[in-house]
N, CA, C and O atoms as CSV, one atom per row, in Angstrom:
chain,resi,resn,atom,element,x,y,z
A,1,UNK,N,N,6.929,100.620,-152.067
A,1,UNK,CA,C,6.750,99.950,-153.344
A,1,UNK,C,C,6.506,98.451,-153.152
A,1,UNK,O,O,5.800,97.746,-153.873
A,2,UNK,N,N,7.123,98.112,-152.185
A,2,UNK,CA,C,6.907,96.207,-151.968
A,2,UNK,C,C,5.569,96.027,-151.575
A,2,UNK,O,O,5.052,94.936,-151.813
A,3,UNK,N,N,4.926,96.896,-151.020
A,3,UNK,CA,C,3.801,97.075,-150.002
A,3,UNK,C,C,2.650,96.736,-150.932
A,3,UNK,O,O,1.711,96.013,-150.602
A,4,UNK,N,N,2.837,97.488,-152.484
A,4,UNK,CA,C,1.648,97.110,-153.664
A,4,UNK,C,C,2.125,95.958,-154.503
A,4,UNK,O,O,1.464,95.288,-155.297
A,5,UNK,N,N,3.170,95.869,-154.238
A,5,UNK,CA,C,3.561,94.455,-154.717
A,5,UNK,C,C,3.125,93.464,-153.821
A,5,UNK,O,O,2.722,92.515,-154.493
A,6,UNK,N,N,3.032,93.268,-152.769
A,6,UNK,CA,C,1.740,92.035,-152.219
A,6,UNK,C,C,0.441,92.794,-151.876
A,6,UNK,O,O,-0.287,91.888,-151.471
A,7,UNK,N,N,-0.156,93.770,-151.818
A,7,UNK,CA,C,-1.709,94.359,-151.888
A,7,UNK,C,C,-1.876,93.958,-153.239
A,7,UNK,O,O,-2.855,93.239,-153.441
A,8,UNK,N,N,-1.126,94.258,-154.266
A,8,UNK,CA,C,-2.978,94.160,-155.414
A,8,UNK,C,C,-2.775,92.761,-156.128
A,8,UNK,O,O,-3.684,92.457,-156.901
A,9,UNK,N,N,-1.415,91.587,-155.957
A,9,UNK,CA,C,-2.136,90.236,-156.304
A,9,UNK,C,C,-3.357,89.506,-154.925
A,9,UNK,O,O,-3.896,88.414,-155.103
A,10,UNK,N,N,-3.576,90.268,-153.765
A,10,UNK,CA,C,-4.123,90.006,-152.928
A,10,UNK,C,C,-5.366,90.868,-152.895
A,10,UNK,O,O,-5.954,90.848,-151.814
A,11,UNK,N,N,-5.693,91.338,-153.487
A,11,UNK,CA,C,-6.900,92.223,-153.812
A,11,UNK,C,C,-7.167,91.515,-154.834
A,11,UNK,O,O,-7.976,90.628,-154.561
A,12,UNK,N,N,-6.671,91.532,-156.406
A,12,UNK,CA,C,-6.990,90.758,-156.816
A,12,UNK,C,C,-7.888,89.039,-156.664
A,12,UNK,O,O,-8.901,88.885,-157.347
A,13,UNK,N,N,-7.471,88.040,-155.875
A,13,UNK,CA,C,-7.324,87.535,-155.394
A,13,UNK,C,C,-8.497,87.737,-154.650
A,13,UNK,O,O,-9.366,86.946,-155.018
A,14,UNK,N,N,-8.859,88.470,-153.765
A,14,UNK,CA,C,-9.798,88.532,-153.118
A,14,UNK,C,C,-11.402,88.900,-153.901
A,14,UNK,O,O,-12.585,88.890,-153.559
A,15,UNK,N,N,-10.711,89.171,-154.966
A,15,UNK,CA,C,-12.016,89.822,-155.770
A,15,UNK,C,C,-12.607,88.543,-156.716
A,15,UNK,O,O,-13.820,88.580,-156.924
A,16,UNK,N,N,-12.146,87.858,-157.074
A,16,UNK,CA,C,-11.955,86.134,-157.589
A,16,UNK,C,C,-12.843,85.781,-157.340
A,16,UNK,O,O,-13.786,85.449,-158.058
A,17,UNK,N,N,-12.673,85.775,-155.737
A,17,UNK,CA,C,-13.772,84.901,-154.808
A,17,UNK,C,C,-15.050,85.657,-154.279
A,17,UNK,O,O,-15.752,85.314,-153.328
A,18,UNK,N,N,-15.220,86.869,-155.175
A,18,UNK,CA,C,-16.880,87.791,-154.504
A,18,UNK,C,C,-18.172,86.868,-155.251
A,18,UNK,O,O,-19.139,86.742,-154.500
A,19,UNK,N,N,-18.264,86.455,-156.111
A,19,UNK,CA,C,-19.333,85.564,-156.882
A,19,UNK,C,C,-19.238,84.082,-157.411
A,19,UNK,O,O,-18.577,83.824,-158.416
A,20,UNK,N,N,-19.833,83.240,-156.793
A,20,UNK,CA,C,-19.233,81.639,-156.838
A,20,UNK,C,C,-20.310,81.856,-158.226
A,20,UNK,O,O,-20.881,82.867,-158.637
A,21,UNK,N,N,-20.298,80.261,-158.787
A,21,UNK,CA,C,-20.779,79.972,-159.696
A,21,UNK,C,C,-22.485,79.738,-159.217
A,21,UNK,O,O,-23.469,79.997,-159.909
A,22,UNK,N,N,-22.468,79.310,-158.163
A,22,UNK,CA,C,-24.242,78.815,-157.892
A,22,UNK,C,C,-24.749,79.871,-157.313
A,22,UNK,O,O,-25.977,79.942,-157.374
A,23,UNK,N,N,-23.995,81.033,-156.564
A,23,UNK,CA,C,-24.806,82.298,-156.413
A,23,UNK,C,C,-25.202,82.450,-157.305
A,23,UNK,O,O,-26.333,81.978,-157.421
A,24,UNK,N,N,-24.638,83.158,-158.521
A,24,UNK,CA,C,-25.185,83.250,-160.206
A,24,UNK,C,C,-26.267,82.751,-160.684
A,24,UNK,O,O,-27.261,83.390,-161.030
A,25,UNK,N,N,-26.047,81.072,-160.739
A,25,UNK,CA,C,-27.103,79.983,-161.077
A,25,UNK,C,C,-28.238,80.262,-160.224
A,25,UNK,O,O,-29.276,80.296,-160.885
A,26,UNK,N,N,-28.397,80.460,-159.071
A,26,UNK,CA,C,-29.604,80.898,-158.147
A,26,UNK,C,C,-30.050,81.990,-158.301
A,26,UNK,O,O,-30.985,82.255,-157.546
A,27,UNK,N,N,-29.483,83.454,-159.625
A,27,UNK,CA,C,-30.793,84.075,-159.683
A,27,UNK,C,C,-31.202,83.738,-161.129
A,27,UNK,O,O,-30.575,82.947,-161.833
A,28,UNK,N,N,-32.481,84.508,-161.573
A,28,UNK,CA,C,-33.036,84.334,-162.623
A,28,UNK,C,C,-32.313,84.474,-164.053
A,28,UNK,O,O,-31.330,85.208,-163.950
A,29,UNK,N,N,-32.462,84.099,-165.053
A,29,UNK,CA,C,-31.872,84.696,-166.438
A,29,UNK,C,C,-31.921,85.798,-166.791
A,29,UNK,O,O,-33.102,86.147,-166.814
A,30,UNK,N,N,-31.201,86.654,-167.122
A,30,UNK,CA,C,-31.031,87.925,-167.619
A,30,UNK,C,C,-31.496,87.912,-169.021
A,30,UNK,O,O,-32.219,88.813,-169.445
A,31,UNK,N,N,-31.105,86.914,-169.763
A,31,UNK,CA,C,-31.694,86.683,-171.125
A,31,UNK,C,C,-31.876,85.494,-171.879
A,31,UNK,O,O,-30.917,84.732,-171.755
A,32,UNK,N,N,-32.461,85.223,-172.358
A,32,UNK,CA,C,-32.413,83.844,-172.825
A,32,UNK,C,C,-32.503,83.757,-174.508
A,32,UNK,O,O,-33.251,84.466,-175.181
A,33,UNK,N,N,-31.545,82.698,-175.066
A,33,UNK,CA,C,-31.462,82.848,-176.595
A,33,UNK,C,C,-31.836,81.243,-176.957
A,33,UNK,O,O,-31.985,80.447,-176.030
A,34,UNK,N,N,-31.973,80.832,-178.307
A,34,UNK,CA,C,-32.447,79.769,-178.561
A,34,UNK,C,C,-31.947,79.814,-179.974
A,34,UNK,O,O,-32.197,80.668,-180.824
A,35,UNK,N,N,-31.055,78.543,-180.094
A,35,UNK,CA,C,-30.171,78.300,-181.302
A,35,UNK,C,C,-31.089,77.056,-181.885
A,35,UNK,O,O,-32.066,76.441,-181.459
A,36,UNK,N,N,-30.166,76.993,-183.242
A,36,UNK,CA,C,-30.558,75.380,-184.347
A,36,UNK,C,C,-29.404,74.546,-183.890
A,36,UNK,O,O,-29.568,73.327,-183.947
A,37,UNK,N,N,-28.141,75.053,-183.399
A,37,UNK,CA,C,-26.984,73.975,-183.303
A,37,UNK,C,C,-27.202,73.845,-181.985
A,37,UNK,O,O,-27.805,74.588,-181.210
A,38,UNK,N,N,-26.379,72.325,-181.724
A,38,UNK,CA,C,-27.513,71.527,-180.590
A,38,UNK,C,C,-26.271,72.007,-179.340
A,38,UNK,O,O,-25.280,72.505,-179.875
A,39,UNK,N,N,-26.216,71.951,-178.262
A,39,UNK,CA,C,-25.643,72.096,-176.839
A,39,UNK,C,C,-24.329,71.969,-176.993
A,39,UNK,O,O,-23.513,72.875,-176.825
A,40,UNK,N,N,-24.074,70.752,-177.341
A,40,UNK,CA,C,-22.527,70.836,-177.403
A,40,UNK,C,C,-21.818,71.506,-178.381
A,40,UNK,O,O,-20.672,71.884,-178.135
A,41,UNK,N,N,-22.380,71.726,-179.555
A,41,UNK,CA,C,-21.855,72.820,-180.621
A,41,UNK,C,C,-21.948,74.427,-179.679
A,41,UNK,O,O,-21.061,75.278,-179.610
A,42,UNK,N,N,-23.373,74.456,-179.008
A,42,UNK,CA,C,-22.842,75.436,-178.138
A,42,UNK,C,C,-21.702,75.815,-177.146
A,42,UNK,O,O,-21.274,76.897,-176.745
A,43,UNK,N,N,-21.539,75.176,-177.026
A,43,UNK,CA,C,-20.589,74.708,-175.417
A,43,UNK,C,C,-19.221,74.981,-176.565
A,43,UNK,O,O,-18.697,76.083,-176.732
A,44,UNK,N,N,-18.833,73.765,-177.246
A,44,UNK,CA,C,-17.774,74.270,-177.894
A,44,UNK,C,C,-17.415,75.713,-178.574
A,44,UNK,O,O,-16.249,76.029,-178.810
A,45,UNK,N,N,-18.158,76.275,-178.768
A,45,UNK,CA,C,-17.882,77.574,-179.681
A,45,UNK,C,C,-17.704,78.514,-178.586
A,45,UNK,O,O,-17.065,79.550,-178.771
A,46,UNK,N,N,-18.342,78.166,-177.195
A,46,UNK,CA,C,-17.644,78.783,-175.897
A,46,UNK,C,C,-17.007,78.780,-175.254
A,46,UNK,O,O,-16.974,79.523,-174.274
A,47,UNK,N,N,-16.042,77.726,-175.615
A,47,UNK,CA,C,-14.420,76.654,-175.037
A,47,UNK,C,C,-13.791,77.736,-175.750
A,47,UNK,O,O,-13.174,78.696,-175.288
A,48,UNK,N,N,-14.077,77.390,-177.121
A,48,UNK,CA,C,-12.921,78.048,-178.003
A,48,UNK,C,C,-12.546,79.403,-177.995
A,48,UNK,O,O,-11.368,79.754,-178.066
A,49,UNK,N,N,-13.939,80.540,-177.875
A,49,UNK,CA,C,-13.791,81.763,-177.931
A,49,UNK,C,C,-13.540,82.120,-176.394
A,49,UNK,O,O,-13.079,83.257,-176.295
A,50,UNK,N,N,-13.698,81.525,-175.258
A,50,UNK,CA,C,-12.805,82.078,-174.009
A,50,UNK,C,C,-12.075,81.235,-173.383
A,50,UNK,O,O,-11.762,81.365,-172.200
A,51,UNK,N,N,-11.711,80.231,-174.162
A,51,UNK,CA,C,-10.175,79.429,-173.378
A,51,UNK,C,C,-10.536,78.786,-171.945
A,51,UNK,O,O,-9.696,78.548,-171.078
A,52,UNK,N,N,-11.721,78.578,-171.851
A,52,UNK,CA,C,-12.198,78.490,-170.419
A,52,UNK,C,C,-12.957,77.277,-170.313
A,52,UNK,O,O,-14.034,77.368,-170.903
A,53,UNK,N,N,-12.708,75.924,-169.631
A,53,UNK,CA,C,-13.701,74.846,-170.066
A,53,UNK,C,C,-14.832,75.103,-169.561
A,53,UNK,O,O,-15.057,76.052,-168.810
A,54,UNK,N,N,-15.604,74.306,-169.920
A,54,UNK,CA,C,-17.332,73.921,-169.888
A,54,UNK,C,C,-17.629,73.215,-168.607
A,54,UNK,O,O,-16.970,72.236,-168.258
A,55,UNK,N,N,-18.585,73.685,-167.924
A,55,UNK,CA,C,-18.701,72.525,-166.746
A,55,UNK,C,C,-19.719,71.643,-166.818
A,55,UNK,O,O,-20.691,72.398,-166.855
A,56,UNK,N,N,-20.085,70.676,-166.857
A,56,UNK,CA,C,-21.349,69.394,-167.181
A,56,UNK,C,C,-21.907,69.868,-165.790
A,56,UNK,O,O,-21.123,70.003,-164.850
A,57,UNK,N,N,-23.136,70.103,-165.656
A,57,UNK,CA,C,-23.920,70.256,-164.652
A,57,UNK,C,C,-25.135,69.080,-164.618
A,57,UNK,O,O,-26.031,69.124,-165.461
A,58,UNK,N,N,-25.103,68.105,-163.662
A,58,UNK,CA,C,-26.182,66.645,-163.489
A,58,UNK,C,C,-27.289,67.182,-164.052
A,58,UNK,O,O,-27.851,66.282,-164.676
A,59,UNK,N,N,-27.994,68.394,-164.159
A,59,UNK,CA,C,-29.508,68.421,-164.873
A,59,UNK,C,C,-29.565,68.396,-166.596
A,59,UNK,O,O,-30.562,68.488,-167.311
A,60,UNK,N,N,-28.095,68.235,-167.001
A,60,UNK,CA,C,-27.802,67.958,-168.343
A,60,UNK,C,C,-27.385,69.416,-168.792
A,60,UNK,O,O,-26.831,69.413,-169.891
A,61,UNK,N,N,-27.497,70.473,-168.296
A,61,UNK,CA,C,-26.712,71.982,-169.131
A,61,UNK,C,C,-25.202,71.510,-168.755
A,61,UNK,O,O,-24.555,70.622,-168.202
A,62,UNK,N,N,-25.106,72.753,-169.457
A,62,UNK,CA,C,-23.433,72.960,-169.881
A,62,UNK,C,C,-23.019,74.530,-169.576
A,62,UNK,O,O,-23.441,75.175,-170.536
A,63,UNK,N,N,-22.499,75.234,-168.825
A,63,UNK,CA,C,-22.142,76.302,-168.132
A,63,UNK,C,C,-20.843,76.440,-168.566
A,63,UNK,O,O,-19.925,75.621,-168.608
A,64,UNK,N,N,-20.924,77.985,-168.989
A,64,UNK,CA,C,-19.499,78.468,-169.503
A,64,UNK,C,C,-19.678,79.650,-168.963
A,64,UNK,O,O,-20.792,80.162,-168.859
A,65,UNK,N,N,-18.439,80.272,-168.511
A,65,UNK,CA,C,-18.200,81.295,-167.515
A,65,UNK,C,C,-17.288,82.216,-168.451
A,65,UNK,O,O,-16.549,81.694,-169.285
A,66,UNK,N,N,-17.349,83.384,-168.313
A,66,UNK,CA,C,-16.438,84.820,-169.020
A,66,UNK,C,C,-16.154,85.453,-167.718
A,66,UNK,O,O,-17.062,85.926,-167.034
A,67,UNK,N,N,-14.581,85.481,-167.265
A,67,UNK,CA,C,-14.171,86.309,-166.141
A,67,UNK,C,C,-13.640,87.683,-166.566
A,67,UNK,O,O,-13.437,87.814,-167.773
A,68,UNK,N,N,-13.330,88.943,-165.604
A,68,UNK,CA,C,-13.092,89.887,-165.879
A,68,UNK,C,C,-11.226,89.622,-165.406
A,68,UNK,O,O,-10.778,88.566,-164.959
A,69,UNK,N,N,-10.567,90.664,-165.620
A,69,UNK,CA,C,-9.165,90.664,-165.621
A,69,UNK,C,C,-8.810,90.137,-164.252
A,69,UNK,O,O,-7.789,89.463,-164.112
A,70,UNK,N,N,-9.650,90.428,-163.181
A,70,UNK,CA,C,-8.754,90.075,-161.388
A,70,UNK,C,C,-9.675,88.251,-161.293
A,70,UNK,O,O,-9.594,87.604,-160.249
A,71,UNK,N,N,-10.413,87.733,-162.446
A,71,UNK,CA,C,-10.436,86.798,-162.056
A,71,UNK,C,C,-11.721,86.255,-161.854
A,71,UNK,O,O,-12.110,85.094,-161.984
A,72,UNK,N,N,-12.563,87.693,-161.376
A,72,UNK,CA,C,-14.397,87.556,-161.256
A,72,UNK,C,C,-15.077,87.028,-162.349
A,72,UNK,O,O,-14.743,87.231,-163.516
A,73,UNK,N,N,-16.011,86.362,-161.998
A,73,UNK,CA,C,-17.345,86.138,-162.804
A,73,UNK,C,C,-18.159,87.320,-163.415
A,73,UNK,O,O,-18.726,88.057,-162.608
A,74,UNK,N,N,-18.267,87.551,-164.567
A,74,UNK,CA,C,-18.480,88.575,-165.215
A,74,UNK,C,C,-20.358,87.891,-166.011
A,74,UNK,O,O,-21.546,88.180,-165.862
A,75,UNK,N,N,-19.722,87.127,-166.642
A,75,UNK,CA,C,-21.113,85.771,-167.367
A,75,UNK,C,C,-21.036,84.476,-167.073
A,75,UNK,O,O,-20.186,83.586,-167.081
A,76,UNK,N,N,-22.370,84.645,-166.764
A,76,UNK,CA,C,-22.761,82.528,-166.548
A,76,UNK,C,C,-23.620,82.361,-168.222
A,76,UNK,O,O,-24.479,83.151,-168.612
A,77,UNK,N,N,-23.331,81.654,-168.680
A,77,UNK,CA,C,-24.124,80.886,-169.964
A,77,UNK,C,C,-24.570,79.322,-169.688
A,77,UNK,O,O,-23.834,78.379,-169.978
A,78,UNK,N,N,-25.818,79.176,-169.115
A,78,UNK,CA,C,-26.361,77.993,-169.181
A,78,UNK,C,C,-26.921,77.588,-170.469
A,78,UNK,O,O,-27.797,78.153,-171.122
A,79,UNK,N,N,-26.039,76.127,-170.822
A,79,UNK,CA,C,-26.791,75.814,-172.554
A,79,UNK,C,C,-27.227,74.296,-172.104
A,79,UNK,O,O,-26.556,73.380,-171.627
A,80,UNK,N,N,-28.504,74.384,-172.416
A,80,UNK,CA,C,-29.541,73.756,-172.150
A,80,UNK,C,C,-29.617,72.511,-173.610
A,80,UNK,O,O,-28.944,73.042,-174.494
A,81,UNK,N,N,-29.948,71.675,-173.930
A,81,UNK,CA,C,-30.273,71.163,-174.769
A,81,UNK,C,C,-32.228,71.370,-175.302
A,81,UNK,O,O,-33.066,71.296,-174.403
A,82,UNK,N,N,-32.608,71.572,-176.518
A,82,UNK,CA,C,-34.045,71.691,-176.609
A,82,UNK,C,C,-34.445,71.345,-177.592
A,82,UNK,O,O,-34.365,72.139,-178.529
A,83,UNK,N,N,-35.176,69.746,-177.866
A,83,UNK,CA,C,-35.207,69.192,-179.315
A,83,UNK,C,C,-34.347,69.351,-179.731
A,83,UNK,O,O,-33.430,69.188,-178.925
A,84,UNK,N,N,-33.815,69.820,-181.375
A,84,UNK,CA,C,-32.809,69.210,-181.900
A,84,UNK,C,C,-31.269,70.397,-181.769
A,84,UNK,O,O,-30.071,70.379,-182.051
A,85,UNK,N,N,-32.068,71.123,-181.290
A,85,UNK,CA,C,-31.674,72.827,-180.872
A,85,UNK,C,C,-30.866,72.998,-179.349
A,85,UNK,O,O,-30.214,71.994,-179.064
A,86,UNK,N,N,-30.827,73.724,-178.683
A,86,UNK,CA,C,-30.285,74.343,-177.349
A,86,UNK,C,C,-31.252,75.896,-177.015
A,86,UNK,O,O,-31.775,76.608,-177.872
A,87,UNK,N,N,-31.264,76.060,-175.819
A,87,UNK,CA,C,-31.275,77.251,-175.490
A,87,UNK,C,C,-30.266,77.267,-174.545
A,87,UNK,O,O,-29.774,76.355,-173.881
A,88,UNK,N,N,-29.986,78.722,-174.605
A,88,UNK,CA,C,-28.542,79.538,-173.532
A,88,UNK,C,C,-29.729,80.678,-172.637
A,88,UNK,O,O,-30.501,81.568,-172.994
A,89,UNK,N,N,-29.362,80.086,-171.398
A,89,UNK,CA,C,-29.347,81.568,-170.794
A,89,UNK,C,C,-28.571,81.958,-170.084
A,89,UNK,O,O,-27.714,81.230,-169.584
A,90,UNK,N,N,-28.680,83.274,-169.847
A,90,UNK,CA,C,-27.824,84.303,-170.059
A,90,UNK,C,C,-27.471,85.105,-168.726
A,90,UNK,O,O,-27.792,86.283,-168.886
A,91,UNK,N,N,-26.937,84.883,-167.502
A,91,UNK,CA,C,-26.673,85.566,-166.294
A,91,UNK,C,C,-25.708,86.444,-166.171
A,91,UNK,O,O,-24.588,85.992,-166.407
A,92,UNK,N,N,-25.798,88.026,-165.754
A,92,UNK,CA,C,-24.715,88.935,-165.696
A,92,UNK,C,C,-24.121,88.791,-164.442
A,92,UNK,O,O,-24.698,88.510,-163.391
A,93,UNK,N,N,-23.481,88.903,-164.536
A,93,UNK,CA,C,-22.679,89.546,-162.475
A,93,UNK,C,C,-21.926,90.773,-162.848
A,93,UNK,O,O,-20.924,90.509,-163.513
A,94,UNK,N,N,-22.067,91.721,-162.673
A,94,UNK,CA,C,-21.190,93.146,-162.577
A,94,UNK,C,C,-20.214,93.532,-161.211
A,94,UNK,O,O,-20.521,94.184,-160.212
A,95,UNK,N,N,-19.330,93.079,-161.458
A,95,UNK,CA,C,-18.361,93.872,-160.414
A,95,UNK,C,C,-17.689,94.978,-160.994
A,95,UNK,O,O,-16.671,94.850,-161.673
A,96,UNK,N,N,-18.483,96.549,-160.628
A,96,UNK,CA,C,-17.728,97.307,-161.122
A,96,UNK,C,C,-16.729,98.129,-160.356
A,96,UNK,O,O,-16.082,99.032,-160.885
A,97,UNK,N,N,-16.614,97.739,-158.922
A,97,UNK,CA,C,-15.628,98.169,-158.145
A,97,UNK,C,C,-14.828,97.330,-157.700
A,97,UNK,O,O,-15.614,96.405,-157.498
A,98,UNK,N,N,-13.658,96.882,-157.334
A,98,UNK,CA,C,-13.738,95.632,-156.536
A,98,UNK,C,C,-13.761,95.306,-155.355
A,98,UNK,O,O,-12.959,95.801,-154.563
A,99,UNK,N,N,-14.584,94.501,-155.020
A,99,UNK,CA,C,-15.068,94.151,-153.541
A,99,UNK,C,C,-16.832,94.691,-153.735
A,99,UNK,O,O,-17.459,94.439,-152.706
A,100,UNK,N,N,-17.324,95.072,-154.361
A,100,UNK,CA,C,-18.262,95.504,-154.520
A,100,UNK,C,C,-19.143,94.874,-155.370
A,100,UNK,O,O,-18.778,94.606,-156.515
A,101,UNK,N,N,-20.673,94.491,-154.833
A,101,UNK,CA,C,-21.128,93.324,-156.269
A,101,UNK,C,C,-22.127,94.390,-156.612
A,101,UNK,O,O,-22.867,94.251,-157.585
């Protein structure tokens, strides 16, 4: 019994670290959406609904991440600013086993 008591916060844990944030960012968009409220109204309404801050990225987006329960990267949301608007796009990562991308 002690034995899964340090295996699965260490599996866990290990599964955290299968997809960084710029693997993600380095492939293409999965989807792309295009709002009237401008970037940071985006960004905020994605603070709020996953408790998770925003990261400022130097090319001016704003990246908000949705993890799954052990911790993985599940969604990347790049929000872009565009005229008076934003676009988001939209990157999946599926870990549906863990250890497995």
């Amino acid at each position: 019994m002690n034995f899964f008591r340090i295996l699965l916060p260490a599996l866990g844990l290990a599964v955290a670290g299968c997809t960084s944030v710029n693997a993600i960012l380095a492939k293409e968009a999965d989807e792309v959406f295009h709002s009237k409220l401008s970037s940071q109204q985006v960004a905020d309404c994605f603070e709020q609904a996953n408790n998770f801050g925003v990261i400022e990225r130097p090319d001016g987006a704003r990246v908000a991440q949705f993890r799954n329960g052990y911790g993985g990267i599940v969604k990347l949301f790049s929000i872009y600013p565009e005229g008076t608007g934003s676009r988001i796009e939209a990157r999946h990562s599926f870990v549906g086993v863990p250890g497995m991308r």
